[in-house]
N, C-alpha and C positions, 0 to 999 in steps of 0.2 A: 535469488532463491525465495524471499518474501512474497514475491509477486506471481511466482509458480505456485507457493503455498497456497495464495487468496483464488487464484485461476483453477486449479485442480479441485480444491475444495468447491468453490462456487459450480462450476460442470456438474459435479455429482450431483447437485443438488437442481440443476435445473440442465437438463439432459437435452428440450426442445431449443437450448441455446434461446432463449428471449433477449442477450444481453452477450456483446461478445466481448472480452475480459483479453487485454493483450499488451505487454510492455515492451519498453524499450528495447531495440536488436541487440545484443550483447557487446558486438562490436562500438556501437554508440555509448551507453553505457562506461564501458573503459576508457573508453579514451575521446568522445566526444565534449568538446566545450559547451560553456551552454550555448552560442551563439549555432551549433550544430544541433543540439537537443532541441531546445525552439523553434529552427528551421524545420523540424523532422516533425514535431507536432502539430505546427501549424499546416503541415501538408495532409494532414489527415482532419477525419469529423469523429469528433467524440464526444461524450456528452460530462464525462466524470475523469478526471485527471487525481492517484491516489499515488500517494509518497509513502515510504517505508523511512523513518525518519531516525538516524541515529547521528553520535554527536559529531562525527567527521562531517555527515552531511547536512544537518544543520537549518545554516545560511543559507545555503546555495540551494535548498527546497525553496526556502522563504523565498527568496530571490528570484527562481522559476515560475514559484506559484504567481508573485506579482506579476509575470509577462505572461504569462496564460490570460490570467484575468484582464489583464489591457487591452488584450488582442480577442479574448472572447469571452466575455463576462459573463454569459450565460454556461459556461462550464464548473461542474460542481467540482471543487476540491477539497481532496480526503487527506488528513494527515495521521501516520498512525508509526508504530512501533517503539524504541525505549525510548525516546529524548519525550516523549508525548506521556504526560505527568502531572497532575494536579499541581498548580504552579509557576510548573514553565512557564518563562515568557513567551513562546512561541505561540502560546496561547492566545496570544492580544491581538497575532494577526488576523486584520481586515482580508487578508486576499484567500485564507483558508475558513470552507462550508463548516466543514463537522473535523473532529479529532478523536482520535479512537485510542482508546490506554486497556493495554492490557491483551489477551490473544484477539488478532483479527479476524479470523476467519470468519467465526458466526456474526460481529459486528457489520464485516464488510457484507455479505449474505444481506444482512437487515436493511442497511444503509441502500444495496445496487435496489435493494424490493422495494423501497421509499421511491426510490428516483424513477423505477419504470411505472409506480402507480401515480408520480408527481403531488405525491404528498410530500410535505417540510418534511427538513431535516434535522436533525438536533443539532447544538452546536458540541458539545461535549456528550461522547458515548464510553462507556468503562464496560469489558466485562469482567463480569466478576467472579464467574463459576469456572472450573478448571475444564481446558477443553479436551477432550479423550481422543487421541492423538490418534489411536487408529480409526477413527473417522476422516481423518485427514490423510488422503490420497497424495504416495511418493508423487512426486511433481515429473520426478523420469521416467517411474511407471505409465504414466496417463498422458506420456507423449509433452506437456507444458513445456519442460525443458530436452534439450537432446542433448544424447554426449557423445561425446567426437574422442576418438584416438587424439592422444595428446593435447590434450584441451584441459582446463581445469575442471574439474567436477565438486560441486560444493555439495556438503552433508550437512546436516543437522543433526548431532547428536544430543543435545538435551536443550531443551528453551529458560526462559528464566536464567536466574540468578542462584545459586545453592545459599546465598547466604541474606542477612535478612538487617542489613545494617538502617538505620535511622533515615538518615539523609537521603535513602531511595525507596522508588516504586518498582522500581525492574524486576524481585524478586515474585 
């Protein structure tokens, strides 16, 4: 659903397509290993590999990010969503470009505008300003995702955190 977010959002904004924005099949995804995920990358050309990073997944970002980069160093990777926190150790990783804290959409927008004018990247990006949500394009309206009789359909009913504890960034 993150990665319909950043795709449906990014289109809006740049309509002549200069950049084509596309993840994992769904079926890969659920139930692909990494040794299938890797396979499946490595069969394509792309220039930017972006992870939506929460705490089930982790590791196993870390982990894919380093076989990307083994295998094609010149591929920029994005790490962004709740585990991604001033902090984090995830932080420290060598195999990830930039890290993005906080909503991605206009982040990712700035970062994919970097990479097609081949200007540097930052390593740490925050934003900080609240993103106004109907700017951001249903991901099932604009066709990113499709939904199938008897399939799951994921929603998004509110982002963030409602509450505002100490030990976190997420809210």
């Amino acid at each position: 659903l993150a990665g319909a977010y950043l795709k449906s959002y990014w289109e809006t904004l740049d309509p002549l397509k200069s950049a084509q924005i596309d993840y994992l099949p769904q079926k890969l995804a659920d139930f692909g290993g990494d040794a299938s995920i890797l396979q499946w990358l490595e069969s394509r050309s792309f220039e930017v590999c972006a992870f939506t990073v929460f705490m089930w997944n982790l590791e196993r970002s870390l982990y894919l990010a380093e076989k990307i980069k083994e295998k094609k160093p010149q591929t920029f990777i994005l790490f962004g969503g709740p585990e991604i926190s001033e902090g984090s150790p995830a932080l420290k990783s060598p195999f990830v470009d930039t890290f993005v804290s906080g909503e991605g959409e206009r982040q990712f927008t700035f970062l994919i505008n970097k990479i097609i004018r081949r200007k540097p990247l930052p390593r740490y990006c925050r934003e900080t300003k609240p993103l106004d949500l109907s700017t951001v394009p249903n991901p099932y309206l604009s066709r990113s995702l499709k939904s199938r009789p008897g399939q799951i359909l994921h929603l998004e009913t509110m982002r963030g955190c409602p509450f505002s504890c100490a030990y976190c960034y997420y809210p």
